[in-house]
N, C-alpha and C positions, 0 to 999 in steps of 0.2 A: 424240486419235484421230479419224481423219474417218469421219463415218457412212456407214453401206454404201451409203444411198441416193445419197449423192455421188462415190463410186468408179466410176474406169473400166477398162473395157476396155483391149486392149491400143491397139485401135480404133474405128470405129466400120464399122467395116465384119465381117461373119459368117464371111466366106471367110477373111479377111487373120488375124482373129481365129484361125482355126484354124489356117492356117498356122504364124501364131507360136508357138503354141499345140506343133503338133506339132514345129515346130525346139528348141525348149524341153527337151519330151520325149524329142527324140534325143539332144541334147548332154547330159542327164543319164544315159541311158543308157551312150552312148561314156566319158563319164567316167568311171562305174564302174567299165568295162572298163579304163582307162587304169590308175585305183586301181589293180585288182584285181592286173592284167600288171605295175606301174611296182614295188607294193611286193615282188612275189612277188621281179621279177627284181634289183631293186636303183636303179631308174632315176633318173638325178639328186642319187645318194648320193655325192656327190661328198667326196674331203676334207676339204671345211669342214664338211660333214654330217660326220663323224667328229670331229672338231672339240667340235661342238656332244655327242656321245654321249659322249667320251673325257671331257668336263669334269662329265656327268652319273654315270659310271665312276666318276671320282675321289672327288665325294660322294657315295656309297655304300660308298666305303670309308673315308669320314671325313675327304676331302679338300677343303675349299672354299676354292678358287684356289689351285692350288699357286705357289709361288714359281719366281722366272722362272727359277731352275736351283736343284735339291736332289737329295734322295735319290731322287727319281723318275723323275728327268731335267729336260727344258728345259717349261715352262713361258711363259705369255704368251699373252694374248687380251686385245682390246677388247670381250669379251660381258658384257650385262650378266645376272644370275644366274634372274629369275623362270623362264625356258624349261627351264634343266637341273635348277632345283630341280623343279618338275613335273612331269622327266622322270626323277630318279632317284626321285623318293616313286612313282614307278609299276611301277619296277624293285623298289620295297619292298615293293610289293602282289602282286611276281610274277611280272612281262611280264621278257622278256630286253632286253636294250639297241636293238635293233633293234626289236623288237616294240611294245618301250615308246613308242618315237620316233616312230612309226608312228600309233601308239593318240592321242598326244598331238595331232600334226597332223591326223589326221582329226578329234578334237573340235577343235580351232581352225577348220577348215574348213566344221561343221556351224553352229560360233557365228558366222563367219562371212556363212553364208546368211541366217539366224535374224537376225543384224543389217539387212542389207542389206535381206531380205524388211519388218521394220517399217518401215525408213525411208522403202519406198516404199508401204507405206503410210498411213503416214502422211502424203504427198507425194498420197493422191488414188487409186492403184494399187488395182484390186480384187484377190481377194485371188489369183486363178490367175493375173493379171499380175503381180503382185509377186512369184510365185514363181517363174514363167519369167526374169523377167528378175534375181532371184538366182542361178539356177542359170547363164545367161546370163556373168554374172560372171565364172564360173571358164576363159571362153575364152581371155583370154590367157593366153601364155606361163608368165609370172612368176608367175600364179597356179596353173598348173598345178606348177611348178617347187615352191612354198611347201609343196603337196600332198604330193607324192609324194618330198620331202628332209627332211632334218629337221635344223633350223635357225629359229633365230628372226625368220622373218621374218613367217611368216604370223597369228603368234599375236599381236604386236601391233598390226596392221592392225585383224586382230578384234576386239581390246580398244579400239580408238580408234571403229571403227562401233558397236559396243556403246552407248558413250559418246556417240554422236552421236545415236543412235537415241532416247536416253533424255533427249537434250536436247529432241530433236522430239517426244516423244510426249505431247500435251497443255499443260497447267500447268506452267510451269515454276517450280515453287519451290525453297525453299531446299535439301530433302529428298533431289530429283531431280537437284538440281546437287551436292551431297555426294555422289550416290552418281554420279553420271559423274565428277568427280572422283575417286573410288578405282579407275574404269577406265579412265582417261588418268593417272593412276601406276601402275597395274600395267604398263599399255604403255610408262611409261619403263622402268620395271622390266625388260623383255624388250629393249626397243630405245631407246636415247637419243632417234635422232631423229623419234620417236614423236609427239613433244610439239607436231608440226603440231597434233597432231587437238585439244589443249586452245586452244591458239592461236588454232585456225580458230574456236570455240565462241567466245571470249574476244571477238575481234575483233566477231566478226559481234553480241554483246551492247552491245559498244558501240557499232557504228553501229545498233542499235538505238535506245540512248539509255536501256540499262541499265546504270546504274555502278554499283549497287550490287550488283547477279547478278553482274557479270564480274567485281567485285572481288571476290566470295565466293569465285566458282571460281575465281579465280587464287590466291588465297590460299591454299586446299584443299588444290588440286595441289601448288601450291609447299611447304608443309609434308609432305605426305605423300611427294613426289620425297626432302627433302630426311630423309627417315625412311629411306625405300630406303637410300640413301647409308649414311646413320651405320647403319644394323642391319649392313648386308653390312661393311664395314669392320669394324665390330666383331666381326662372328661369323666374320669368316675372317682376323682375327689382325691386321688393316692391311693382310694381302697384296694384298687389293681395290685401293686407293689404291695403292701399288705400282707394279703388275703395269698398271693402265688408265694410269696418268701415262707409264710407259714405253714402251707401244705404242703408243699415242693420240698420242701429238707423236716419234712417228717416220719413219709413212707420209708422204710426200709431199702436197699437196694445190693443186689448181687450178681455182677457179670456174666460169673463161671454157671451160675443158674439160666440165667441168659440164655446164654448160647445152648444150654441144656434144653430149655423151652425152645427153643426154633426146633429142635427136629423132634423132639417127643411129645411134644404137645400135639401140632397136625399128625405126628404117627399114631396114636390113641386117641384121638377123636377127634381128628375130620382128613380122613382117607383120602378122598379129590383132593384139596390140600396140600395132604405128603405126595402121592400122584405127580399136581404140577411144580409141587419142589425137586423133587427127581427130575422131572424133564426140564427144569430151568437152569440147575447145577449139573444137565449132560449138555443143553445148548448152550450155558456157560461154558464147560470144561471144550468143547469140540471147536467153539467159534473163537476161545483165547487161542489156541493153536496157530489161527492164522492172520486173527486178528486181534491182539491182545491188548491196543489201545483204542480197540470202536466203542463206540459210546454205548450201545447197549450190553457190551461187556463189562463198563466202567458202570453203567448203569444198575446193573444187577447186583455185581460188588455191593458196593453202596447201600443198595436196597439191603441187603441181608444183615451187612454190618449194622447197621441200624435198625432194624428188624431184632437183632441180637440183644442189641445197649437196651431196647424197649422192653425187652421181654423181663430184663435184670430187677427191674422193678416191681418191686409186692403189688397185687392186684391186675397183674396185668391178662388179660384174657384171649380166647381166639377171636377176635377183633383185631387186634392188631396187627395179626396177618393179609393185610388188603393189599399193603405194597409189595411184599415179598411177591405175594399172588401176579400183582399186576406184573413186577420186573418178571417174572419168570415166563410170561407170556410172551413179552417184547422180546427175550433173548433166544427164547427158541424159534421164535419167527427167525427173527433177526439170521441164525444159524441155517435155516429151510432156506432163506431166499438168497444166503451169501452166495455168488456166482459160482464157486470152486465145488458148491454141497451137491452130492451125487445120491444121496440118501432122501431124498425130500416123500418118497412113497412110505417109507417107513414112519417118518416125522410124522406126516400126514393120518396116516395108518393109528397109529400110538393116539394121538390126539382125540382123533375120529371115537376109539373105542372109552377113550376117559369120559369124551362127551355124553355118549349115550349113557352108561352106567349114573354119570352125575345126573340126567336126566331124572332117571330111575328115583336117586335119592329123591332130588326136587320137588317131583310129582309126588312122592310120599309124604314128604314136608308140609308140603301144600294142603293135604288130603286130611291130616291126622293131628292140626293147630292146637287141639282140646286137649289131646292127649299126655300132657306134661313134656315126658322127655328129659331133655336137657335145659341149661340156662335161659337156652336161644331158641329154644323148640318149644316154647310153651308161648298158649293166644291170651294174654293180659286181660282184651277188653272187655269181656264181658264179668269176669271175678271185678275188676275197679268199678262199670259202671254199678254192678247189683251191691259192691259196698257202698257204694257212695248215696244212693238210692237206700239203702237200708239207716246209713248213718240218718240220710235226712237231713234238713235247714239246720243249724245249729250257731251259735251265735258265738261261742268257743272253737279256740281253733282245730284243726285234729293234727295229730300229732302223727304219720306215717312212712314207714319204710320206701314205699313207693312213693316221691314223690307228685306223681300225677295224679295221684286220688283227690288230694286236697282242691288241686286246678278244678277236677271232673265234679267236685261238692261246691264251686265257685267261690273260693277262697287260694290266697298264695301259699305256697307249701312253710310250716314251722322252719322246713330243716331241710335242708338243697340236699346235702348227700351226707346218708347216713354211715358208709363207711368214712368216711373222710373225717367225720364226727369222731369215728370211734378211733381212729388213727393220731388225731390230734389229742384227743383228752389220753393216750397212752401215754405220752410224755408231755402233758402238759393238765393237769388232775386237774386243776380248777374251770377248767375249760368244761366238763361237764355239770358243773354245779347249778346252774340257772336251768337245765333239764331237771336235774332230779328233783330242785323245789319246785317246780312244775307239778311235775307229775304227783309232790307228796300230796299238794295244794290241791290235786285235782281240777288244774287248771284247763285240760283238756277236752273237747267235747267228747273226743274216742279217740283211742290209739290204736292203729290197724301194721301190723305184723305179714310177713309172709310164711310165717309158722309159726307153733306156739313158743310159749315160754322152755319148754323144757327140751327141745331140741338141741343139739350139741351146736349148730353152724352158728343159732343166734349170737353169743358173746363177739365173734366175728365181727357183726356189725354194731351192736351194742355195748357198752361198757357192762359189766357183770350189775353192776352199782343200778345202774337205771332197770334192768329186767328185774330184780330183787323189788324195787320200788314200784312196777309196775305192778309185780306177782301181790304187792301188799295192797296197792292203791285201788287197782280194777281187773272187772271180770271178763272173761271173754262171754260172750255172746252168742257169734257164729263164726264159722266156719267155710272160708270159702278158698278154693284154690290158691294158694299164694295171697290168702287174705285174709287175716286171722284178725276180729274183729275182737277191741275191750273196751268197754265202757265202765267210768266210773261207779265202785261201789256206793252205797246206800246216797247215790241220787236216785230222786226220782223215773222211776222206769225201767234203770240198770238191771235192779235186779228182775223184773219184772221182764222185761223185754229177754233177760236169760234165761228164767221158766219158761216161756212161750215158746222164744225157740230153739232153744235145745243147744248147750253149746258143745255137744257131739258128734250134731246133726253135718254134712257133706252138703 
C-alpha cells in the first residue's frame, strides 16, 4: 500500500482538480439514475439475459444443466455455472428471478469499483482520485450493459480485478497469491476466457524474474480450474461435459475477424468505448516506454489479446468489451500516476471531458428505455409482462424466443437459448426434430417471437424448417414490441382471440 504522503491528485492543478472532481460526481449520479430507470423498465434484458435466469430457474428446481433435449425441453449453453449458481442461492433467500439477477450484478458492480478503487491506489491515486476515476469506469458502454443485464459477464471481470488488486497490494507472498488464485478460478468459474487475468499476473511474474511465485500461482489456479471442472461435471450427472463439448465446437470461429471486431465494432457503435480504447492503447503505448514489464502494462496486453480471441467467435457482441474497458482504465491511471508522467493535466483533462459527454449519452439512455433503439437500448419488461399477461394460465408450455417470458407466465422456459438451438441443428439436423413435431402437433400453448415470421433476421435464430411449420401451424395474434405473439390454429379461441384483437394492432 502506498503511503498517503505520496498519493496524488487528480492533478496538480486546484481548478482541474475540481473539475474532475465534479465530472466524477455527475457520472455517478446519472448512473444511478440509469440503474434505477434500466432495471425498473427492463433495459438490456435481452434473451441471453434469460438465458442466464432460465439456467438459474432450473436449479432451483433441482436442475443443473439440463440435457441438450429431455423432459423439459431443449437445452444447451456454453455458460459456465459460478453466476447462476449465485444467482439461484439468492432466489433461495427470496429475491424473484429478476430481482435476484439484478441484486447479484449490482454486487458485482460495487466489487467491481472496490477493485479498481485499490488498484489505483495502490498505483499512487489519492484516495477521492481513485474513487472518481472508479466510478469513471462504468462510462463505457459494455460496462453499463454488464450493469443493467444479467449475464456473466461482469462478475468475472470483477473477480479477475479483485485478483489483481491483491497481487498489487504490498507483499506479495505465498498467502496473497493462494488467495488471487481462488479469484482467478472463481472467474474461470463464471467465464472461461477470464483466465487473461491469471495470465497477465503470471507473465508479468516472470518478467519479473519470479519463478517460483508464477509457478505457485499457476499451479494454484490450475488445480483449482481444474476442481471447477470435475465438481460441476460431477454434480450435474456429466451433463456439464456434454452439453459444453456440444455447443462449444459448433459455433463457427474467426481470428482475423477478431481482431477486426475489437476496433470497429466500439468505432461504429459505442463511441465512449472507442474513446477509452484510445486512451488505454496511448497509456499503453507511453507507460511501455518506461515501464514495459509493469503489471498494468502486462495487464492491458492480455486484456486485448483476449478481448481479440473473444470477439473471433460467431455471435459475439458489445458485451464483451467490459475487460478491454476496465484494463484501459487501470493503464491510463497507471501511466497519470507513474512518477516520471509530466502530462497528468492533460490525462486528467482528456478523461474529464469523455466523462461528461458519456454522461450526456447515459442520461439519454436512461430517459428514452421505450424507445427501441439498439439490441441493448430497448426496456423488455413491460412487452414480456403484457404477453405473458395476455397468453394467460395455460397448461401447455409456451414455446418463446425470450426465454424469461415463460419464467414471467410461471412455467420453466421449453428452450434455454434459441440461438444456440439453431447453431447446433445447422450441423447436427436431427437435433431439431422434436421441435418441429411439437409445433406440427400444436403442442404449444403459444409461441412468442420477437418479430414476425417474415422478417429476414428470424432464420438467425430459427431453423427455416421450424418458422415454415410455425407459418403452417399458428397465427399470430398480437403484436408487441419484440413480442410477437402465435397461437395455435383452429383451437379454440386462436382464432377468435385474433379477430378481437387485431393481429396488426401495435
Amino acid at each position: 500500500m502506498v503511503d498517503d504522503s505520496t498519493t496524488k491528485g487528480a492533478t496538480d492543478s486546484g481548478i482541474l482538480n475540481c473539475l474532475f472532481y465534479a465530472a466524477g460526481g455527475l457520472f455517478a449520479a446519472v448512473t444511478l439514475f440509469l440503474v434505477y430507470r434500466g432495471w425498473h423498465e427492463g433495459l438490456s434484458l435481452t434473451p441471453t439475459s434469460g438465458t442466464w435466469i432460465a439456467l438459474a430457474v432450473d436449479l432451483k428446481h433441482g436442475m443443473f444443466y439440463r440435457p441438450m433435449y429431455g423432459d423439459l425441453g431443449y437445452g444447451g449453453t456454453r455458460y459456465m455455472p459460478l453466476h447462476f449458481v449465485l444467482h439461484a442461492l439468492l432466489m433461495w433467500l427470496g429475491l424473484g428471478p429478476v430481482a435476484a439477477g439484478h441484486a447479484l450484478e449490482g454486487m458485482a458492480g460495487l466489487g467491481l469499483l472496490f477493485g479498481i478503487y485499490r488498484i489505483l491506489r495502490g498505483l499512487g491515486a489519492g484516495a477521492w482520485t481513485a474513487a472518481c476515476f472508479a466510478v469513471m469506469a462504468l462510462a463505457p458502454k459494455a460496462l453499463q450493459i454488464g450493469i443493467l443485464s444479467i449475464r456473466g459477464d461482469l462478475l468475472p471481470t470483477t473477480l479477475v480485478v479483485l485478483g489483481l488488486a491483491v497481487c498489487l497490494a504490498g507483499n506479495l507472498g505465498r498467502w496473497r497469491l493462494l488467495g488471487a488464485s481462488v479469484l482467478f478460478a472463481m472467474a474461470f468459474a463464471t467465464k472461461p476466457t477470464s483466465l487473461y487475468g491469471v495470465g497477465a499476473v503470471v507473465l508479468w511474474l516472470l518478467l519479473q524474474r519470479q519463478i517460483g511465485k508464477a509457478a505457485l500461482l499457476l499451479v494454484a489456479t490450475g488445480v483449482e480450474c481444474a476442481g471447477v471442472i470435475g465438481l460441476t461435471a460431477l454434480t450435474s450427472g456429466g451433463r456439464f461435459i456434454t452439453v459444453f463439448r456440444a455447443c462449444a465446437t459448433t459455433a463457427g470461429y474467426n481470428l482475423p475477424a477478431g481482431v477486426w471486431r475489437l476496433i470497429n465494432m466500439p468505432a461504429l457503435g459505442m463511441p465512449v468505448d472507442f474513446v477509452f480504447l484510445i486512451l488505454g492503447f496511448a497509456g499503453f503505448l507511453l507507460l511501455a516506454r518506461k515501464k514495459l514489464t509493469s503489471l498494468p502494462v502486462v495487464f492491458f496486453a492480455c486484456a486485448v489479446a483476449s478481448t481479440a480471441i473473444v470477439m473471433g467467435a460467431d455471435g459475439t457482441n458489445l458485451n464483451h468489451f467490459v475487460d478491454v474497458g476496465v484494463a484501459s482504465v487501470v493503464v491510463f491511471a497507471a501511466w497519470m500516476f507513474d512518477g516520471e508522467t509530466r502530462e497528468r493535466e492533460f490525462g486528467a483533462a482528456a478523461l474529464l471531458m469523455v466523462t461528461v459527454f458519456a454522461s450526456c449519452a447515459t442520461f439519454y439512455s436512461a430517459r428514452h428505455t421505450k424507445d427501441g433503439g439498439g439490441y441493448f437500448d430497448f426496456g423488455y419488461s413491460s412487452s414480456l409482462n403484457e404477453a405473458a399477461a395476455f397468453i394467460g394460465k395455460t397448461d401447455k408450455p409456451i414455446l418463446a424466443s425470450h426465454p424469461l417470458l415463460p419464467i414471467l407466465a410461471g412455467q420453466q422456459p421449453y428452450m434455454l437459448d434459441v440461438w444456440m438451438f439453431r447453431i447446433v441443428s445447422d450441423t447436427h439436423p436431427e437435433y431439431e426434430r422434436h421441435l418441429s413435431d411439437a409445433i406440427r402437433q400444436r403442442k404449444f400453448g403459444a409461441i412468442v417471437l420477437e418479430e414476425d415470421l417474415g422478417v429476414n433476421y428470424l432464420p438467425y435464430f430459427l431453423p427455416r424448417q421450424e418458422t415454415d411449420d410455425i407459418r403452417a401451424n399458428y397465427v399470430l395474434v398480437k403484436k408487441l414490441p419484440r413480442a410477437y405473439i402465435f397461437l395455435p390454429k383452429g383451437v379454440e379461441g386462436g382464432s377468435a382471440t385474433a379477430a378481437a384483437s387485431g393481429a396488426g394492432t401495435n
